[in-house]
C-alpha positions in Angstrom: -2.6 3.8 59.1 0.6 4.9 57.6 1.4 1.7 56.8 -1.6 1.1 54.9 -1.7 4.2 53.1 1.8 3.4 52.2 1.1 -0.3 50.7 -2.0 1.6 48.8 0.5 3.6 47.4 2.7 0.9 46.2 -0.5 -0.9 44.6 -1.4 1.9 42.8 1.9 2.5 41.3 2.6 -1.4 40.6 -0.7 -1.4 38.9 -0.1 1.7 36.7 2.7 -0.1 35.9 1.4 -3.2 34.7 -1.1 -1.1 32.8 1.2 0.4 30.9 3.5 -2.2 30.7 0.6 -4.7 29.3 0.2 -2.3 26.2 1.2 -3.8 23.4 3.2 -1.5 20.6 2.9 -2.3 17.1 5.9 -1.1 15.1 5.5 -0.9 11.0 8.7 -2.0 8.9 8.6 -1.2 5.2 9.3 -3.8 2.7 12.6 -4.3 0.7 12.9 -0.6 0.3 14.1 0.3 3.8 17.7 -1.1 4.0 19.7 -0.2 6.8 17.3 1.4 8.5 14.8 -1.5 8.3 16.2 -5.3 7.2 14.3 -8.3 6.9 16.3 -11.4 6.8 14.8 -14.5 5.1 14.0 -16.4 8.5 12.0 -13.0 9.1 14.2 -11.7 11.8 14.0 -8.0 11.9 17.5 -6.2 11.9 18.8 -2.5 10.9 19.1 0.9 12.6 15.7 1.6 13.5 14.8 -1.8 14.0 17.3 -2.2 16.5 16.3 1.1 18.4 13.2 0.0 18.4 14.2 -3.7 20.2 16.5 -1.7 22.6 13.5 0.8 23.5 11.2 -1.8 24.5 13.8 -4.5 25.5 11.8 -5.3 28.6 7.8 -5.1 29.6 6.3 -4.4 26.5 5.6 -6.9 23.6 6.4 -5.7 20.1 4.2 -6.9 16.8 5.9 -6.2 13.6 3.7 -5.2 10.3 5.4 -5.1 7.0 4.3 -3.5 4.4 5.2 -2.2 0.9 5.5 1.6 1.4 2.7 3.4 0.2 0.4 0.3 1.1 2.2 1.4 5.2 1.1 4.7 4.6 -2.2 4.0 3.8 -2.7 1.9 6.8 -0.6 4.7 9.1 -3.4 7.4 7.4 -6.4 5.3 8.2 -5.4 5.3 11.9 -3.2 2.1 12.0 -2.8 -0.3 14.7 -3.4 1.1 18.7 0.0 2.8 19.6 1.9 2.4 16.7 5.8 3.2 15.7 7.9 3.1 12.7 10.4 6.4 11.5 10.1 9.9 10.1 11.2 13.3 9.7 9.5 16.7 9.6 11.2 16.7 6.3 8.7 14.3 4.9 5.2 15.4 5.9 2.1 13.5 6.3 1.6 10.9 8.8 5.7 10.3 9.4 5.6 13.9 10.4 2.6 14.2 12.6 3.9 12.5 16.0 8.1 12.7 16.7 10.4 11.6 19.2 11.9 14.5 21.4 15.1 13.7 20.0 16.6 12.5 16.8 17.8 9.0 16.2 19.9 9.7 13.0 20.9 12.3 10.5 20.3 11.5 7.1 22.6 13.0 3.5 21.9 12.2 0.1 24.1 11.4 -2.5 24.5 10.8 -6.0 25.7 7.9 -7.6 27.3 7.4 -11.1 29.3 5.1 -12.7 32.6 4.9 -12.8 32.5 6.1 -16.9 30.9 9.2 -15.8 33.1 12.3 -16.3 30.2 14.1 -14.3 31.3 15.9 -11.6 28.3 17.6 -9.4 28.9 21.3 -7.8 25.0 22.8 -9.0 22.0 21.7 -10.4 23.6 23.0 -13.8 25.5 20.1 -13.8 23.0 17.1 -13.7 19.5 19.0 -15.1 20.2 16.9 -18.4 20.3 13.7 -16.9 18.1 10.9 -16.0 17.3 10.7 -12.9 17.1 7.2 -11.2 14.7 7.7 -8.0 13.0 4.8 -6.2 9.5 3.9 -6.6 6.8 5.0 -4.2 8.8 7.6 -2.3 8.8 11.7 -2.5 11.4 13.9 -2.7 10.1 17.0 -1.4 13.7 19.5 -2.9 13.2 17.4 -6.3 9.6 18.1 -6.6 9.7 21.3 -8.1 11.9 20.5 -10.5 9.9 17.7 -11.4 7.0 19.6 -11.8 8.3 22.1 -14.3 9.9 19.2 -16.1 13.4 20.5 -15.5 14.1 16.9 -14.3 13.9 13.7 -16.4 12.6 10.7 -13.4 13.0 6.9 -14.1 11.4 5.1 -11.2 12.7 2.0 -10.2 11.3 -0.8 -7.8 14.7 -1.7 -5.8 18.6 -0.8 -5.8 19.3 -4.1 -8.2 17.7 -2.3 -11.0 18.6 1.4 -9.8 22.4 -0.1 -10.5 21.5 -1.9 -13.7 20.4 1.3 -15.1 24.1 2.9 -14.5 25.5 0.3 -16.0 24.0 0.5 -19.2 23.8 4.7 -19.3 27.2 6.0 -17.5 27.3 8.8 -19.3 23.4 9.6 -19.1 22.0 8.3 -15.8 22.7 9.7 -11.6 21.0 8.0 -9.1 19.5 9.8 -6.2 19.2 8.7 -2.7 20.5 8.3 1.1 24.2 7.9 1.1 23.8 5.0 3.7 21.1 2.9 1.8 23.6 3.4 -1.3 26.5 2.1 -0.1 24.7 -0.6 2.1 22.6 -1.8 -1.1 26.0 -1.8 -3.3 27.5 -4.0 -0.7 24.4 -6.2 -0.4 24.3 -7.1 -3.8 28.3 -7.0 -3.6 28.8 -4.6 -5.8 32.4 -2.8 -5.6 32.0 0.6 -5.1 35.1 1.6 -7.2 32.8 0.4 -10.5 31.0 3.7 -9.2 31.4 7.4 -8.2 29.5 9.0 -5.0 28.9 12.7 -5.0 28.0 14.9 -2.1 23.7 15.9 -2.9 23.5 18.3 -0.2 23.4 21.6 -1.8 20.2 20.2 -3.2 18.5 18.0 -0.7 20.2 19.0 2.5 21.0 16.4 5.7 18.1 16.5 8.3 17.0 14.2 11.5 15.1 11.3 11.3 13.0 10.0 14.2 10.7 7.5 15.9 7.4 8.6 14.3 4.5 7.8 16.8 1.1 7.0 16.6 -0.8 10.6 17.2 -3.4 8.9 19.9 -0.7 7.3 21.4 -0.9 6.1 24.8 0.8 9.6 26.6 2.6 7.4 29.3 3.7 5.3 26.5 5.2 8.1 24.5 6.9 9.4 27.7 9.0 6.2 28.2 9.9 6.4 24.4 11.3 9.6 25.0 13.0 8.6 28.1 14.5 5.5 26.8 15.3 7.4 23.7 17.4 9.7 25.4 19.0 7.2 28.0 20.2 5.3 24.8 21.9 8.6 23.9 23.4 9.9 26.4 25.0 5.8 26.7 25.9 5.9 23.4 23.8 2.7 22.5 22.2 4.8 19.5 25.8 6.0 17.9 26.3 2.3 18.7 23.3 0.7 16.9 24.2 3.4 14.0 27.6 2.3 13.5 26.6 -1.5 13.1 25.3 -0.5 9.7 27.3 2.3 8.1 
């Protein structure tokens, strides 16, 4: 009797395995805009620092279907419920739907900078310094410590669709232009598009948008003994120092 309450047991477990394990997770990458955190090479491969947490989460057992989207077009389809157990990243910081759902722990810590070009004589210590400028900011995302600024006009915005033209912008208005954005996606994008950082100045942003984590955003209805590996994995990844690791491949 033992013995066959003990292979019942071991049925039950395999099988709540396999259920799990069948699940497949659909992880959203945002087009273009995403670099390091999400790249997409031009065979399709999917590289970058959350892209690569993502393949080492689910390394084994689970299968993993990529959706790439422009961003707001990947919000849209994240608010209207998206695909059954979905992933991509966020931060409380943001709001919405990349807020809603967050791993336990963080997977990086994210700082803004501002960029100039080399021609500039600006040098940033408070808004004072920058609230006559134009300021470069990327199409289709927010900026949650700009917004009231923007709102009561005290900030100038020029929205661009990509770093090429974010760049192009300095170059023709040293004196008058800063962009704004992640000090990793700057100096990633300037080498991308091998640009030599001494043709530009990079100034600490923090006193205005200070660092904060970023994530693995989860679906809200997701599975519950899928979210439960993520968090395990996440933090076995961690404490291994896989994610400093995965981090340091792109900054």
């Amino acid at each position: 009797m033992k013995r066959f309450i003990t292979i019942m047991l071991t049925l039950q477990i395999c099988l709540a395995s396999f259920t799990v394990h069948a699940e497949s997770i659909n992880y959203y990458v945002i087009a273009k805009q995403a670099m390091p955190f999400q790249i997409i090479s031009n065979n399709n491969q999917h590289t970058g620092m959350v892209s690569d947490i993502v393949s080492s989460v689910f390394a084994e057992n689970y299968t993993v279907n990529y959706h790439t989207y422009p961003f707001n077009r990947m919000i849209s389809e994240l608010e209207s419920g998206g695909e059954k157990n979905w992933v991509t990243y966020g931060s409380p910081n943001w709001g919405g739907v990349q807020a809603a759902n967050l791993s336990d722990i963080p997977i990086y810590t994210v700082s803004h900078s501002i960029l100039t070009h080399a021609k500039s004589d600006l040098v940033f210590r408070d808004f004072k310094d920058v609230n006559d400028k134009v300021f470069i900011l990327l199409n289709g995302f927010d900026y949650p410590s700009l917004q009231p600024f923007i709102d009561s006009g005290e900030i100038n915005e020029l929205r661009v669709k990509d770093y090429a033209a974010a760049f192009r912008i300095l170059d023709r208005m040293p004196q008058d232009a800063i962009f704004v954005e992640m000090t990793s996606r700057i100096k990633y994008n300037l080498k991308l598009l091998s640009k030599d950082l001494k043709d530009y100045k990079l100034q600490d942003f923090s006193a205005i948008i200070p660092g904060y984590p970023i994530y693995l955003a989860l679906d809200p209805n997701m599975d519950s003994d899928i979210q439960k590996f993520i968090n395990q994995q996440l933090l076995l990844l961690s404490n291994s120092g896989t994610l400093t690791k995965i981090i340091n491949r792109y900054i």
